[in-house]
N, C-alpha and C positions, 0 to 999 in steps of 0.2 A: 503456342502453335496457332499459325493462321488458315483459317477455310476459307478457299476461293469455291468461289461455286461457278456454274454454268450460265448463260446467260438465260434468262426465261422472263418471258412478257404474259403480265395477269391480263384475260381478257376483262372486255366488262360488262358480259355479260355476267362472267359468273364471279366478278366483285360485288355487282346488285344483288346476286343471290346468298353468297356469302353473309354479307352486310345485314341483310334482309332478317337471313336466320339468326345472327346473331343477336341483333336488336331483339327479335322475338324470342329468342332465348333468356334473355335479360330482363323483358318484361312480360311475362307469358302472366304475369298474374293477372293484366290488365284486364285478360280476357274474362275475365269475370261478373265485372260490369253487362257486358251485354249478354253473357250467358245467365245470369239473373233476371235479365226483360226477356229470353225468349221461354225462359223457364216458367215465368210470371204470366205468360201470352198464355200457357196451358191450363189456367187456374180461374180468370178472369174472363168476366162475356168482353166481347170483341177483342182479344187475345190477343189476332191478327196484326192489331196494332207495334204490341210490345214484344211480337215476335221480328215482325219486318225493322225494328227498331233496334234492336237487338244485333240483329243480321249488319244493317247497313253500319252501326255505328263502328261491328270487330271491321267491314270492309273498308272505312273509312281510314282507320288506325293504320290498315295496313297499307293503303295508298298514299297515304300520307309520306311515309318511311321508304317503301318505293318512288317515290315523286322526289324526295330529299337524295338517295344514293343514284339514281339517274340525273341528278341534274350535278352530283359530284363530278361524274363521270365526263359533262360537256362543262363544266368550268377549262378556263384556260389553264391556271396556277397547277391544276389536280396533273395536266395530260401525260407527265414527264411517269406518274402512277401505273400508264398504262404502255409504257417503253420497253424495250428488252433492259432489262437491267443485268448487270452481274456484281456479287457482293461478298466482301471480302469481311468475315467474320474473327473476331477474337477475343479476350475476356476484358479488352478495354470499350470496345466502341466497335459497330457496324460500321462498315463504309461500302456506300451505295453508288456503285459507279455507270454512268451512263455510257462512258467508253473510257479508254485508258486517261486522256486528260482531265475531264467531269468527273464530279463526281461529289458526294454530300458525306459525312458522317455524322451518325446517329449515336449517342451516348445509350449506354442502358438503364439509367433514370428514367427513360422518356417511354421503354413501353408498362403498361400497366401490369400485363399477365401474359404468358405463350397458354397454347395447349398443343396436344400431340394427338393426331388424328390419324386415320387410319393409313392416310398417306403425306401426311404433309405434316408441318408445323404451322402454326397460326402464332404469331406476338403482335396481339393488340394494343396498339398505341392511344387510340379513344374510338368512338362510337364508325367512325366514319374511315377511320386509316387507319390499316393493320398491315403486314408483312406478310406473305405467303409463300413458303418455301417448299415447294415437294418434295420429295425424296429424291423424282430425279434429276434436280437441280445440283446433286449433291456429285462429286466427284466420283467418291466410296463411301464403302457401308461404314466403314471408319468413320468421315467426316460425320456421318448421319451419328454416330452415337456418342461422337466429340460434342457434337453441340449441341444433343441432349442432354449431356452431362454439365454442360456449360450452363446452360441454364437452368438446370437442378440447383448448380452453385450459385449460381444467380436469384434463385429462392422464384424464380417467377412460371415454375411449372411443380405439379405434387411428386412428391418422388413413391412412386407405384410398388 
């Protein structure tokens, strides 16, 4: 069976945001480092120091990684990312089609893991490019729980 879906265009704002959280999801430990100087700031004379140091270092992390998924966003290569797409799903290969003639396929080796959110699927392909499908991208509620299952099979979501 194959799932066509709807056509739907990720904005980019909220691939930054997306992106953003993800990243900080994956390294939330980082934040540790500077929670340790502002922690250190309240124990030491001139604290002030290791506290402002502390602060700017998590703001830096995080501008950093903000700075990296907006300048994703104005690459030229990335733009076709932010097109209406429509995609034709089945248990050999995505195909990502930009209109009836275009159009790209994607193997499933190449994403690393989905997850299933409250409205959508996510299948992360690496740090910077993932898939985003809503729900109502989906035909039917069928399609939506075809290829949830699909990817159960596919070993690249937990089966709940």
């Amino acid at each position: 069976m194959t799932i066509k879906t709807k056509k739907y265009q990720l904005k980019k704002n909220e691939y930054i945001k997306m992106a953003l959280l993800m990243v900080l999801k994956k390294t939330w430990w980082y934040g540790f480092g500077p929670l340790a100087f502002i922690i250190l700031g309240f124990f030491v004379p001139y604290g002030g120091w290791y506290i402002g140091f502390g602060i700017i270092a998590a703001l830096l992390f995080v501008a950093f990684w903000a700075i990296q998924f907006v300048g994703v966003t104005q690459m030229e290569q990335n733009k076709v990312m932010f097109e209406k797409l429509a995609y034709e799903i089945d248990s050999r290969f995505i195909v990502i089609k930009l209109n009836t003639k275009q159009g790209m396929q994607m193997n499933w080796d190449t994403i690393q893991k989905a997850e299933k959110q409250a409205n959508a699927f996510l299948l992360i392909v690496n740090k910077a490019q993932f898939l985003h499908f809503p729900f109502s991208m989906f035909n039917s509620e069928s399609d939506i729980k075809f290829f949830e299952a699909l990817l159960k099979r596919k070993n690249l979501i937990s089966v709940a």
